[in-house]
N, C-alpha and C positions, 0 to 999 in steps of 0.2 A: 707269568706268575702275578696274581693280584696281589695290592696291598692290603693291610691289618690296620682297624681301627688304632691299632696299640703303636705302630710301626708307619704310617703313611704309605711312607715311602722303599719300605724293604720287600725283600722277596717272601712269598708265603709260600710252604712246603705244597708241592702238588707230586704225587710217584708220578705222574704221568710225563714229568717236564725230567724226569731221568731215565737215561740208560741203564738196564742192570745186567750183569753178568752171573753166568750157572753159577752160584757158591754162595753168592751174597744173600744176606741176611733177609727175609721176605720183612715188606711192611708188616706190623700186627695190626690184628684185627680190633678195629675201635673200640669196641666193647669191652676186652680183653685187659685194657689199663683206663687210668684217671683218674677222676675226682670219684669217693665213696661217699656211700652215705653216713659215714660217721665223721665225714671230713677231712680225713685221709687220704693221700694220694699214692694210687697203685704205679708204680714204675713200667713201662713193657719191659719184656722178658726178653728182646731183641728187636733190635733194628736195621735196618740198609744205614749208612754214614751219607751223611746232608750237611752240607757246606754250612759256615759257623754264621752266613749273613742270612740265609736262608729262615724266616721264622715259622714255626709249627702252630698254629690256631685249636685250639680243645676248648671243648666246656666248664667253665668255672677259672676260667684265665680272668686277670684285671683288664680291663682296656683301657686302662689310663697308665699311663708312667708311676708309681708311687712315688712322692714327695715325700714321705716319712722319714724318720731317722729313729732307730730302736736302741736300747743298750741297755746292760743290765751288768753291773759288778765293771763297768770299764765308762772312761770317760776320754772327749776328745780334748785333748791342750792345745792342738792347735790343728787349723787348715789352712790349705796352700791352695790355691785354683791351676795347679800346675802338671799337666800332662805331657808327656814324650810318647806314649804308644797306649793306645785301647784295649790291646787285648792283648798284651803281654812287655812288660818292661823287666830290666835288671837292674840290680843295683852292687854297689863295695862302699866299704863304709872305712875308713882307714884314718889315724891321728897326723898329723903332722905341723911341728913348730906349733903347739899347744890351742891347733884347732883342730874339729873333726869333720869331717866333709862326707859327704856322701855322693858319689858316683851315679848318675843314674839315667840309664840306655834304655834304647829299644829300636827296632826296626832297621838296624844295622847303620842307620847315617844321622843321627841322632844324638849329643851327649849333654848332658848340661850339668853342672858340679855344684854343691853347694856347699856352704858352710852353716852345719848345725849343730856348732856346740851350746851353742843356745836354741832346743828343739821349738820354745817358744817363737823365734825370731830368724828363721831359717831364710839366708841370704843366696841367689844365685852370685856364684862368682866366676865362673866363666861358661860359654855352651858354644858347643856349634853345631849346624844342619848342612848337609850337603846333599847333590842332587843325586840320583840312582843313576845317570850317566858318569857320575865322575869318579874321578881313574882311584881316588883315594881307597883303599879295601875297607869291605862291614865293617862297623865293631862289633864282636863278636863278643858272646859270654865271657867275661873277666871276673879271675882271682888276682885280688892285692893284696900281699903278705910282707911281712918285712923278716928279710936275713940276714939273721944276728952276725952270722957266719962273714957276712959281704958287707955288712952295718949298710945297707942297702934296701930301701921299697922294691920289691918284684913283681913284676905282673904279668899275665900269664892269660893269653887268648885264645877263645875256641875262634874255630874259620872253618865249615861247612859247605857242603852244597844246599842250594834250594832242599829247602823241607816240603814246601807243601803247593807254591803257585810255579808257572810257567806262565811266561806271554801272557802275564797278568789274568790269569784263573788257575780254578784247581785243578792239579794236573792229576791223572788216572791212568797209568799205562795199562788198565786191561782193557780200555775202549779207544787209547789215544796209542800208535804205536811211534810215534815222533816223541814219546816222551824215555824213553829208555836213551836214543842216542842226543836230546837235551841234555840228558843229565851225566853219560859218561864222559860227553866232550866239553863238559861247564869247564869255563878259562878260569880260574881260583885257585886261591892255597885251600888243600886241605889236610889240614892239619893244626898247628898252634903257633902262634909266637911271643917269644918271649920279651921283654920289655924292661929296661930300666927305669924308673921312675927319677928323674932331677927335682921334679917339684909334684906338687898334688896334681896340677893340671894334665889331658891326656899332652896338650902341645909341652910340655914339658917332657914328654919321654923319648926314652932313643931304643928303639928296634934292634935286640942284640943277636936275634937271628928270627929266619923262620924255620920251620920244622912241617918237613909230609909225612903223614901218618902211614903213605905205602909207601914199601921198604925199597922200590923198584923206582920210584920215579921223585924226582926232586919239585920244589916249589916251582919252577921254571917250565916244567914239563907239563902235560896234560896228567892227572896222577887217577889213580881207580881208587874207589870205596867213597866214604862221604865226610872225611873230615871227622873233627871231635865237634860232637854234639854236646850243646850247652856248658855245663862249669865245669872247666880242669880243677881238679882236686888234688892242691897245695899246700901243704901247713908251712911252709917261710924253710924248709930244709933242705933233704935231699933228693927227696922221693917225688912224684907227679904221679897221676890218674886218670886216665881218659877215657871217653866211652866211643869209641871208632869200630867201625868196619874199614878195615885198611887194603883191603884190594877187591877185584869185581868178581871173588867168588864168595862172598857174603849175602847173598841175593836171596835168600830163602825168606823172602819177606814178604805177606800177604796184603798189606797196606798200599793202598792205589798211587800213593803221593809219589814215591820213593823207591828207590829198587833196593837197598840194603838193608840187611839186621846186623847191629853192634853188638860187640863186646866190649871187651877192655884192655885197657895196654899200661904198663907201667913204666916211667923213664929215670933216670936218672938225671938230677939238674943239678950236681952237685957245683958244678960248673953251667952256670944258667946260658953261657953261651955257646955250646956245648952240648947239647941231652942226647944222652946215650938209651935209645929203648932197650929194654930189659925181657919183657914177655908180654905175650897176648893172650885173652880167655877168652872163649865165646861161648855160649850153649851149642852142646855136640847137635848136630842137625843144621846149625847153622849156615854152613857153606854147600857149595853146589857139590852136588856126589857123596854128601852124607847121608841122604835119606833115610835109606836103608836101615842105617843100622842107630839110631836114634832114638829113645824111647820116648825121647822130650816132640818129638815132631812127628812120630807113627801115630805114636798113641793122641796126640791133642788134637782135639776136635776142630779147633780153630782154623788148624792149617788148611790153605784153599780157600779162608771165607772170605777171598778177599776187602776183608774189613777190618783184622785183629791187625793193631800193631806189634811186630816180633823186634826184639832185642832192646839194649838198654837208651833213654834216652837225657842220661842222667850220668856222672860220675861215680864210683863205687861209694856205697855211703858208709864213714864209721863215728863215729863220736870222737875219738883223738889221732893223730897222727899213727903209723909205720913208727915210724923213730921216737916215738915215744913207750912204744912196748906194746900198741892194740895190736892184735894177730888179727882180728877180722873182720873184713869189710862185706857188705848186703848188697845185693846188686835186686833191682826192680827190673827185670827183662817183658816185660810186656805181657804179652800174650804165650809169652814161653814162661814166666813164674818166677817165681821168688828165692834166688839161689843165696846160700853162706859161704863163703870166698875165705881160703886160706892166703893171706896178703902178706905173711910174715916175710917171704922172703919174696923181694917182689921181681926178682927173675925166673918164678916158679908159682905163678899165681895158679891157684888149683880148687874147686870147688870142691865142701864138703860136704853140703846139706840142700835139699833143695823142697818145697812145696808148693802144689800149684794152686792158683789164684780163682777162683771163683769165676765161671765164665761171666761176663758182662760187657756184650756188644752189641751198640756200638761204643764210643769212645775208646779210651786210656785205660787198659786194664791194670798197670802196672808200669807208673811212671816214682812214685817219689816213696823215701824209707826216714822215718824219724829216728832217729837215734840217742834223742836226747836222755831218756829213760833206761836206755839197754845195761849201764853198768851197773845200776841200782835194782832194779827189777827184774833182767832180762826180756826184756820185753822190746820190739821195735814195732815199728806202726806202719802198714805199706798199703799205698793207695794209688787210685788210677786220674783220672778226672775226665768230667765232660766235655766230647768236642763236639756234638749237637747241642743245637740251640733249645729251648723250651722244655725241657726235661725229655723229648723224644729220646731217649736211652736209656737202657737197665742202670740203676743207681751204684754213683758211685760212692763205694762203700770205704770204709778206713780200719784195716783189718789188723788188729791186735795178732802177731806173732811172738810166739817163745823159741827165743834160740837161745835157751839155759844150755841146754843140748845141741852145739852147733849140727851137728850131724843128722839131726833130726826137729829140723821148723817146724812147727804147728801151729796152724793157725786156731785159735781156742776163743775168738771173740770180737764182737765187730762193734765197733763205738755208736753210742744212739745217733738216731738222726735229728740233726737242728730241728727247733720246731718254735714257730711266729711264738710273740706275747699273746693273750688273750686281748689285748686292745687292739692288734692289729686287723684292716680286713679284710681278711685271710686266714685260713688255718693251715696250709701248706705254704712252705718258702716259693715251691712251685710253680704256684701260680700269681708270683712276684712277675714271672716271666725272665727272657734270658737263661744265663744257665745258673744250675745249681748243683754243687760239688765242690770235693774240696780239690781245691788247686796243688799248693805245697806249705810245708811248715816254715818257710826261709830256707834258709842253706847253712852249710856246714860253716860257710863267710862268718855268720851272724855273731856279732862282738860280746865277748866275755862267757863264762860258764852260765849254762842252764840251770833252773831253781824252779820253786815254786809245784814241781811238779805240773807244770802244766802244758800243753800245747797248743799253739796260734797256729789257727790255719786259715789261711785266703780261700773264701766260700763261694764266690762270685754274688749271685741273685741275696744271697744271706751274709754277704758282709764278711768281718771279720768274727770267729765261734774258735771260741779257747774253751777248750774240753781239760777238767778237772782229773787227773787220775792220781792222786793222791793214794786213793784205794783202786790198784790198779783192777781188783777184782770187779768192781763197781765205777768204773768208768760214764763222768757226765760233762753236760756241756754248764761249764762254770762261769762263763763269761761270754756276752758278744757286742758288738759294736758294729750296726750294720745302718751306712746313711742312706741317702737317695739313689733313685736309681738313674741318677745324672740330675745334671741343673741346665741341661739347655736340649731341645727339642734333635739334634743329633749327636747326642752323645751317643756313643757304641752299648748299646745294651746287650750284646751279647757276653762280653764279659764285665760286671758292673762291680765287681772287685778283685783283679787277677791277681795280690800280689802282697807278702807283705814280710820284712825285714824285721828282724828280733834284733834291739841292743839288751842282751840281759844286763850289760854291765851299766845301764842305764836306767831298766825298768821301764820302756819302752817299746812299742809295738808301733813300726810305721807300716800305713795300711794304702797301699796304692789303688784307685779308685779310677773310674774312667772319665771323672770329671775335677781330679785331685790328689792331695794328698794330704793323708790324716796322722798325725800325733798320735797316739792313744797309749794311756794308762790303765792299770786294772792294778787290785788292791791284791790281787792271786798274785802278782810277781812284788808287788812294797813299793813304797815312793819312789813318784820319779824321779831323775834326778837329772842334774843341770852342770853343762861344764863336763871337762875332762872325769871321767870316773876317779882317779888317783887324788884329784884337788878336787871332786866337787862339791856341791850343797844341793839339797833335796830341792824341791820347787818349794817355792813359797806362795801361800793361796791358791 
């Protein structure tokens, strides 16, 4: 694979340097998408899945890195030159003894904590890195909640297998057949653990147990299925949420990386040392010997493309806790669609509603559900995002659902798509290069209630695009704030903003970048503000 004027040193998409398998998606034909002559860039209709270092070459691409920084209705307050992961970090943002810290992970051996109750002046105050040989476990997706119950910080770990590399590449068990027993005999917890917090730091915590998500075999054992995938979904009570395939008849998964498709599991942590599982959901088709009789997997065309990802990779998404009175949680299942989850009783998790998603492969057809809107509107927002590089994939779109009618989802509207200033040069984000898509709006984590009507979403190639729905019928992008696309000649360009944390109770938007981390304000959410929210003062200048 040659290099790219744009890229040096990275891989340039060639079909001929991959293997494909009967099912998979065919290259399209060049003609077929691009650049138009109104300026416009046509998406393909589909694609074969191409590894995220891999870069695709087209006409009307930049070859240079752009150095620009755009924004419109948002301003930056501050930047950090500070990175933990390129293409994917996490973050918890939690008070304690009248500072507020933020947590902030990635790549499993990786943490470093800060203190920003002053967003202007954001201090590390402790971090550490350790090797991938060493014996210490990931860190894995973390919820910190505090309960009232226990007057106690809780915290609450995913633990996985391998998602996507083996022996340091991407693993594909329809070409590779040493990857199926990689992955049933990975030595890991899979499952969660739970965590008291003594102090803010993670070295301050004690491990109050762990927990396997198969019902069959304990932490100690070799366990089947893959672990809870990214954030347990915790409000500080009784209830948990997790998105696991918990044993190895979960397998009805078309995605090369992986052998499993998730569902969901509900536990009990009334007793955090303790969690009692409650029940499991999955989309019917999902386990080995459903086929048949599956409407969700006879009928989808996906299945077999070896490229769609099947089941959730996300925790059940709702706006307020179980224990506070919401009955129902959204689940994003991939390539199997957009289900309404009756959560009420959550030893009897049960679907009520279900619609399917718009085919668009390759990528994330159905990873992330906003919710912030839903108790106001009824409306949630469910999107996929890009895992090719260079926009080589059908567009990932952020599709406006009504579930007024849980029982009956509809999707009725898809949000515009970002589009450069007129100064920039360029008329497509596209041909920014890298990817473009939206990632996710934050998480359920994200401090204080929602306002403003609006929604931040981490765009990659376009930055941070806060979409306006005030008038949900009319749906626009109100704000964005989108800087460089790196400051140094190997910064990871394929994701060039993966990530970004909402304090509403703050009026702040932190924007994770692959060369940083941004501050940002916008006059859609009101002054920022400084200090604990309870004592603060707005920013001043």
């Amino acid at each position: 694979m040659a290099g790219s004027p744009y890229v040096p040193d990275a891989k340039k998409y060639d079909p001929k340097d991959f293997e494909r398998v009967a099912g998979e998606p065919a290259d399209p034909d060049p003609s077929s998408w691009g650049m138009q002559p109104d300026g416009s860039f046509l998406p393909p209709a589909h694609t074969p899945s191409v590894p995220r270092d891999v870069f695709v070459d087209w006409p009307g691409q930049l070859d240079y890195r752009d150095p620009n920084t755009y924004s419109l209705n948002a301003t930056a307050e501050a930047f950090y030159p500070i990175v933990v992961n390129t293409s994917h970090s996490w973050q918890a943002i939690y008070d304690w003894d009248d500072t507020r810290y933020m947590l902030h992970y990635g790549g499993g051996n990786h943490w470093k904590l800060y203190d920003i109750t002053d967003p202007r002046d954001l201090k590390i105050v402790d971090e550490e890195q350790w090797g991938w040989g060493d014996p210490r476990p990931q860190f894995g997706a973390t919820t910190v909640q505090y309960n009232e119950k226990l007057g106690k910080h809780i915290a609450i770990q995913a633990s996985e297998t391998p998602r996507y590399f083996l022996k340091g590449r991407v693993a594909n068990k329809h070409i590779d057949d040493t990857v199926e027993g990689q992955l049933t005999e990975w030595e890991g917890l899979r499952g969660f653990r739970v965590w008291e917090m003594n102090g803010p730091s993670p070295r301050d915590w004690t491990v109050l147990t762990q927990v396997s998500t198969d019902p069959n075999h304990g932490p100690d054992e070799i366990q089947e299925g893959n672990g809870v995938l990214d954030l347990p979904v915790y409000y500080g009570d009784k209830y948990l949420f997790v998105a696991t395939a918990p044993d190895n008849t979960f397998t009805n998964q078309p995605y090369k990386t992986t052998l499993w498709a998730a569902g969901h599991a509900a536990y009990d942590v009334s007793d955090p040392a303790n969690p009692k599982h409650l029940s499991t959901w999955w989309v019917p088709g999902t386990r080995k010997g459903e086929e048949a009789d599956s409407e969700y997997l006879a009928n989808n065309p996906r299945w077999n493309n070896k490229t769609s990802w099947f089941g959730s990779r996300m925790g059940i998404f709702m706006p307020r806790s179980v224990e506070s009175g919401y009955k129902y949680g959204y689940a994003a299942q991939g390539g199997q669609g957009f289900f309404v989850l009756d959560v009420s009783d959550p030893e009897n998790i049960h679907h009520v509603g279900w619609c399917e998603l718009p085919d668009s492969v390759a990528g994330t057809e159905g990873d992330n559900v906003d919710t912030t809107q839903v108790e106001e509107t009824g409306y949630v927002y469910v999107s996929g995002y890009p895992m090719n590089t260079d926009c080589y994939e059908p567009a990932k779109e952020i599709y406006q659902i009504d579930v007024s009618d849980p029982t009956q989802p509809k999707l009725v509207r898809i949000l515009p798509r970002p589009l450069p200033p007129a100064e920039a040069p360029f008329t497509d984000w596209a041909q920014r290069r890298g990817s473009f898509g939206p990632k996710r709006s934050g998480y359920f984590t994200n401090t204080g209630t929602p306002h403003g009507a609006v929604i931040p979403y981490a765009f990659y190639a376009a930055g941070l695009q806060i979409f306006d729905v005030r008038d949900p019928e009319e749906p626009k992008v109100g704000a964005y704030f989108v800087p460089p696309m790196g400051l140094k000649d190997d910064d990871d360009l394929a994701a060039p903003v993966h990530g970004v944390f909402v304090e509403w109770d703050r009026n702040l938007i932190w924007v994770f970048a692959n060369h940083g981390i941004y501050a940002v304000s916008t006059p859609l959410l009101g002054e920022p503000i400084v200090g604990l929210p309870n004592s603060a003062a707005p920013f001043a200048g």
